[in-house]
C-alpha positions in Angstrom: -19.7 19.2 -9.7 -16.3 21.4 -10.5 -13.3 18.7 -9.8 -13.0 18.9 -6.5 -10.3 21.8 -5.5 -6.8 19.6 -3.9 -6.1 22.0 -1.0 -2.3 20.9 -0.2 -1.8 18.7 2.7 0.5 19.7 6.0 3.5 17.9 4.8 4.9 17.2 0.8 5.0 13.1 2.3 1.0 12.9 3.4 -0.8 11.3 1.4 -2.4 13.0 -1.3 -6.0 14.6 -0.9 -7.4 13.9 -4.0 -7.4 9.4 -2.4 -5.3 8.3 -5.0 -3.2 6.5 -2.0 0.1 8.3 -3.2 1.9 10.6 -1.4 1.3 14.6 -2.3 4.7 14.9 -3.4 4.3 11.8 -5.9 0.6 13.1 -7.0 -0.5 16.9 -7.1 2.1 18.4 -5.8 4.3 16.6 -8.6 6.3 19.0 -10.6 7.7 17.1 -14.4 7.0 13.7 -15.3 7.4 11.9 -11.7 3.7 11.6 -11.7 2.0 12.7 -15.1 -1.0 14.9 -14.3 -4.3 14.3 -15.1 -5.4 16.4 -18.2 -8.2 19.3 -17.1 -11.8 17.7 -16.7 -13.9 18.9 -19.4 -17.0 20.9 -18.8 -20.1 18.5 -18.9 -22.8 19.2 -21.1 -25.3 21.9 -19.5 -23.4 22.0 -16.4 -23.3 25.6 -16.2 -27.1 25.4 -15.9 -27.4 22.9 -13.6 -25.3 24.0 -11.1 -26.4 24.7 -8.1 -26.2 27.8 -6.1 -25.5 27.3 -2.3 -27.3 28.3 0.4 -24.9 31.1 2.6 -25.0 28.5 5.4 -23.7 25.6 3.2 -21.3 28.0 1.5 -19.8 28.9 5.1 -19.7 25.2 5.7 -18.4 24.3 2.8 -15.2 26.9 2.9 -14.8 25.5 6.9 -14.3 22.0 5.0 -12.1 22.7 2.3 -10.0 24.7 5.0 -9.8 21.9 7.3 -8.2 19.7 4.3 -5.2 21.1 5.1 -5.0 19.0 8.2 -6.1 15.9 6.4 -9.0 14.1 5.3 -9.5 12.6 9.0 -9.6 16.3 10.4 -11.9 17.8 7.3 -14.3 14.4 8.0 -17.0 15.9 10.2 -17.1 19.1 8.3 -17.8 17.5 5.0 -20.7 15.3 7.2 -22.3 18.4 8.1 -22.5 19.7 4.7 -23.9 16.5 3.3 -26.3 16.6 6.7 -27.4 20.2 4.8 -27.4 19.3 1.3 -27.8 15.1 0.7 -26.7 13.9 -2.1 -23.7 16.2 -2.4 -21.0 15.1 -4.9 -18.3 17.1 -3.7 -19.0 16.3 0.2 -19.3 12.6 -0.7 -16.1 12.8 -2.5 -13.9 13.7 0.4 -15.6 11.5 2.6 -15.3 8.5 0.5 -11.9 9.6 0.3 -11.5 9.6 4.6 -13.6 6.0 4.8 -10.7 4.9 2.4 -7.8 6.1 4.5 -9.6 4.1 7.4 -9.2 0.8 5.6 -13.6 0.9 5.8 -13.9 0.5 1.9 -17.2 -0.6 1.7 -18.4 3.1 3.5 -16.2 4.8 1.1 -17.7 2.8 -1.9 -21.0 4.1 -0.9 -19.7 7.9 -1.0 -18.3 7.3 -4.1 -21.4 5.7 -5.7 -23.5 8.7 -4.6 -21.2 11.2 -5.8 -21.2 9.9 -9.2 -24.9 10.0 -8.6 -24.5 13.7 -9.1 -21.2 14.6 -11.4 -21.2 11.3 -13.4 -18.7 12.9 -15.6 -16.2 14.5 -13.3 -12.9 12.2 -13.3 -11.5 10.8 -10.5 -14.7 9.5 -9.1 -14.7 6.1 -11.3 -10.6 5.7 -10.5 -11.2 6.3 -6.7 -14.3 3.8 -6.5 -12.2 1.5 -8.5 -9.5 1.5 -6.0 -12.4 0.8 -2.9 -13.5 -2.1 -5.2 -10.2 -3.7 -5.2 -9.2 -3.0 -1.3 -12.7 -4.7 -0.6 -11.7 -8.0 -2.7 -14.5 -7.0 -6.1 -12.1 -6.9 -9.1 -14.6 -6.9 -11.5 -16.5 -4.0 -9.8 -13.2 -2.8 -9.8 -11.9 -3.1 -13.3 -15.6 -1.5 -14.2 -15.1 1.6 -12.4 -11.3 2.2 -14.4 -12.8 1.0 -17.2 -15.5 3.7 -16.9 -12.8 6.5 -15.7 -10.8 5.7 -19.0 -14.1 7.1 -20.8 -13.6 10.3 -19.1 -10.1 10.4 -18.9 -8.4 8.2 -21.5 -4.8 9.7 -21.1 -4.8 9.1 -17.8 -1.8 7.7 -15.6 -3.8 6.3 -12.8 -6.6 4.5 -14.4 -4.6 2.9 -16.9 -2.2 1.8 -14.0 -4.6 1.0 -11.6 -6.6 -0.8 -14.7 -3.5 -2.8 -15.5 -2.4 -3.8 -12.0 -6.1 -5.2 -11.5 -5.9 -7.3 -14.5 -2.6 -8.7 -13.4 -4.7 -9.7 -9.7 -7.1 -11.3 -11.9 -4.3 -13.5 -13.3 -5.1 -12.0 -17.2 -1.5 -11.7 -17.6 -1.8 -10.9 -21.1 -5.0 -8.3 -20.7 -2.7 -6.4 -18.4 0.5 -6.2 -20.6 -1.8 -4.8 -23.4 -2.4 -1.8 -20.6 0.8 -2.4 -18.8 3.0 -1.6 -22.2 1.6 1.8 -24.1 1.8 2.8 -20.2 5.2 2.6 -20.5 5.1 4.2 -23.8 2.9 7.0 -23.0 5.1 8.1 -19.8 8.8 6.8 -21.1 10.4 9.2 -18.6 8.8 7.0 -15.4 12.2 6.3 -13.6 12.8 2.2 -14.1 13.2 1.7 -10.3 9.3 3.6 -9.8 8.0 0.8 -11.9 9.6 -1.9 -10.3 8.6 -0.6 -6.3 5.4 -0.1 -7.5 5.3 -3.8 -9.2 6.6 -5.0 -5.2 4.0 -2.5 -3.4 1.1 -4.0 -5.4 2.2 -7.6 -4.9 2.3 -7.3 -0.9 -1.0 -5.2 -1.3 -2.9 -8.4 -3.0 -1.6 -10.4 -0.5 -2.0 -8.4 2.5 -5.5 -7.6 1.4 -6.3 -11.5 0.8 -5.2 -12.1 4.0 -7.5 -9.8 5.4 -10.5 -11.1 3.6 -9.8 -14.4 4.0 -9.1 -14.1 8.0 -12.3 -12.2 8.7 -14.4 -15.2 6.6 -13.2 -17.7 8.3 -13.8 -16.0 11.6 -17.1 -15.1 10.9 -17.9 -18.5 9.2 -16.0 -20.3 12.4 -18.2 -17.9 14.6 -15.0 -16.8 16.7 -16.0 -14.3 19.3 -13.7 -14.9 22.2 -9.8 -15.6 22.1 -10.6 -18.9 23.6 -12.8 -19.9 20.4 -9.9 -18.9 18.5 -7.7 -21.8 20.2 -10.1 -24.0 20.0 -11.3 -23.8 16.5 -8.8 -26.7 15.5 -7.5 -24.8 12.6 -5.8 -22.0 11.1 -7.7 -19.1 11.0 -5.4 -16.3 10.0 -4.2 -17.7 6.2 -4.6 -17.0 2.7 -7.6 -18.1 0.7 -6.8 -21.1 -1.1 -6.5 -19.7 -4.4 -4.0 -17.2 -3.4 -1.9 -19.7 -1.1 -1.6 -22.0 -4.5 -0.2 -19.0 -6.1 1.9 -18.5 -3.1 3.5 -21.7 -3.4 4.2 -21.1 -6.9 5.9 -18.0 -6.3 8.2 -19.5 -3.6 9.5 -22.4 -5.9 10.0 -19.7 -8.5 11.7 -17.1 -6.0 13.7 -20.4 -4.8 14.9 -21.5 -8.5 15.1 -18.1 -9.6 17.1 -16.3 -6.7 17.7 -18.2 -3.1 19.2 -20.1 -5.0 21.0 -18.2 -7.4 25.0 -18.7 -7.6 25.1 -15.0 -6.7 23.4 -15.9 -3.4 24.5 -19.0 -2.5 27.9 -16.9 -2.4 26.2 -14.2 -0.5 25.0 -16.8 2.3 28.4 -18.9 2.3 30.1 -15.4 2.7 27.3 -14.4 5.4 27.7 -18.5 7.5 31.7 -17.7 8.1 30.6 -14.3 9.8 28.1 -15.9 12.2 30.5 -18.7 12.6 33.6 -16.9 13.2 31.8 -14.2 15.4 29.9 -17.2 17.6 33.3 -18.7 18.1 35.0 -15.6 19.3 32.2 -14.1 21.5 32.8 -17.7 23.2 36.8 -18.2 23.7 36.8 -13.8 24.4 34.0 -12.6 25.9 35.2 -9.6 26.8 34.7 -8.7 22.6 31.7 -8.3 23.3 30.1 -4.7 24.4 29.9 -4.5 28.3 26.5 -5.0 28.2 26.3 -8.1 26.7 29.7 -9.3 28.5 27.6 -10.7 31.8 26.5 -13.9 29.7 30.1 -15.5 30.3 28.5 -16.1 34.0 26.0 -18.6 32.6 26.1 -22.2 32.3 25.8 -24.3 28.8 23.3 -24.3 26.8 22.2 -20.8 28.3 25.9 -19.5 27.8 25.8 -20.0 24.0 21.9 -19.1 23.7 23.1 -15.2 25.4 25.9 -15.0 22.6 23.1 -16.3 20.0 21.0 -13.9 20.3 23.8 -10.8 20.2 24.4 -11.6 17.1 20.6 -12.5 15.8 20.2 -8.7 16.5 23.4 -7.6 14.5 22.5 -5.9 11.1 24.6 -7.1 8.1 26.2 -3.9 8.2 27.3 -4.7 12.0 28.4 -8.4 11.8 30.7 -7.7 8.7 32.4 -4.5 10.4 32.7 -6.5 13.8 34.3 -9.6 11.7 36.6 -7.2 10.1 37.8 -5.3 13.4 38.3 -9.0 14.5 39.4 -11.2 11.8 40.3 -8.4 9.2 38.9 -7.8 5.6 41.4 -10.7 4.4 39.5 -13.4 6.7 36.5 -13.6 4.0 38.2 -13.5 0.9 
């Protein structure tokens, strides 16, 4: 199999069709060194001989497919099943539909597609750095870090593997396995904007735990054999949580993230600054209602405790931006200084 041709998607901010999970714009429809591209795939061995020629029929369907990509991997689905229904075992077909599977959250389907196409073009990158990626959604971080490992054979300057290699090492806790990976990365691309690096670092920390979460809740429903919303109330404990080995780490982070910034002189200042706004605002919605918008102002009807609840929650739903410019057309900018 040819690498698989990226027919550009509707819009620059869908996500790219070649399933590495970024958007177009940030993947091959990059232009400079926002995301590096991946270096051509060189010809395998023999491939010109083994080749296959298509039938017309699965030629036809195969042009209706890669047209359809232009609407997205959901839309192009069915027209890459009907190819694979004509020709099994198809590594290009099975590409895009592992891709699709992916986009659906069903990583175990897409897995399968993947496996299969590399059945066919074991040599074509991508393939290994797109199976690696269902590993990791589906909790297998060793099946994972196999598959980048085995794209890196193919494709050893490439961004995505070593990422993608180096973020799973840092999931499996080998902190210092996934510096070795994390630093020539660095090197290699030194023009990677600092702030891409560090949004990337947060992205991949709520994706481990968001994807723990998932894995963990669906055990513990299927181990508590939950199939009606009453089980769920009476299973006599927490079913939607964090596996235990992820929670410890949770409550390692928090103590850090406590020591290291809530409680930071910077913002203890920030939340003394941000107390004298909800105070001062609470005690001037209550001695001048009328402050308030007219919307709101009805809530001076209302008896105590419901009086002060009403002017609660105006300001609960105040942005930061809101409360300080209503404190300052109240109190002035002097008032916080």
């Amino acid at each position: 199999m040819s690498a698989p041709a990226i027919v550009p998607p509707a819009s620059r901010n869908d996500p790219c069709p070649c399933g590495s999970g970024q958007r177009y714009k940030h993947c091959h429809g990059a232009a400079g060194a926002d995301a590096p591209a991946a270096p051509p795939q060189p010809p395998a061995a023999g491939a010109a001989a083994e080749m296959p020629v298509d039938p017309p029929d699965v030629a036809a369907l195969r042009a209706v497919a890669q047209t359809a990509l232009a609407g997205g991997l959901a839309a192009a689905e069915a027209d890459w099943q009907r190819v694979l229904a004509r020709m099994p075992g198809d590594a290009e077909a099975h590409f895009h539909l592992g891709n699709a599977a992916r986009e659906r959250d069903a990583h175990d389907e897409a897995i399968v597609h993947f496996v299969a196409a590399l059945k066919s073009a074991p040599g074509n990158y991508g393939l290994n750095n797109n199976l690696g990626l269902a590993y990791k959604n589906a909790g297998r971080l060793r099946d994972a870090e196999d598959a980048f490992r085995r794209e890196l054979t193919v494709n050893p300057d490439g961004f995505e593997p070593l990422a993608n290699l180096a973020q799973n090492l840092y999931q499996q806790q080998r902190y210092e396995d996934a510096l070795a990976y994390f630093e020539p990365l660095v090197r290699r691309y030194p023009d990677i904007p600092q702030d891409r690096l560090l949004r990337e670092l947060v992205r991949e920390q709520i994706g481990v735990m968001a994807n723990d979460l998932i894995v963990s809740t669906r055990r513990n429903i299927a181990e508590a054999r939950i199939e009606t919303a009453d089980d769920a109330r009476d299973a006599g404990k927490a079913l939607v949580c964090f596996s235990p080995e992820l929670a410890a780490q949770e409550r390692d982070l928090k103590r850090f993230m406590y020591a290291a910034l809530y409680h930071h002189p910077s913002q203890l200042a920030a939340a003394d600054r941000a107390r004298i706004i909800v105070r001062d605002l609470f005690r001037a919605y209550q001695q001048q209602p009328d402050l308030m918008p007219r919307e709101w102002q009805d809530g001076r009807l209302l008896d105590e405790p419901h009086r002060s609840r009403h002017i609660g929650d105006f300001i609960a739903g105040m942005t930061d931006r809101y409360a300080e410019k209503r404190h300052a057309e109240i109190f002035g900018e002097l008032a916080l200084s």
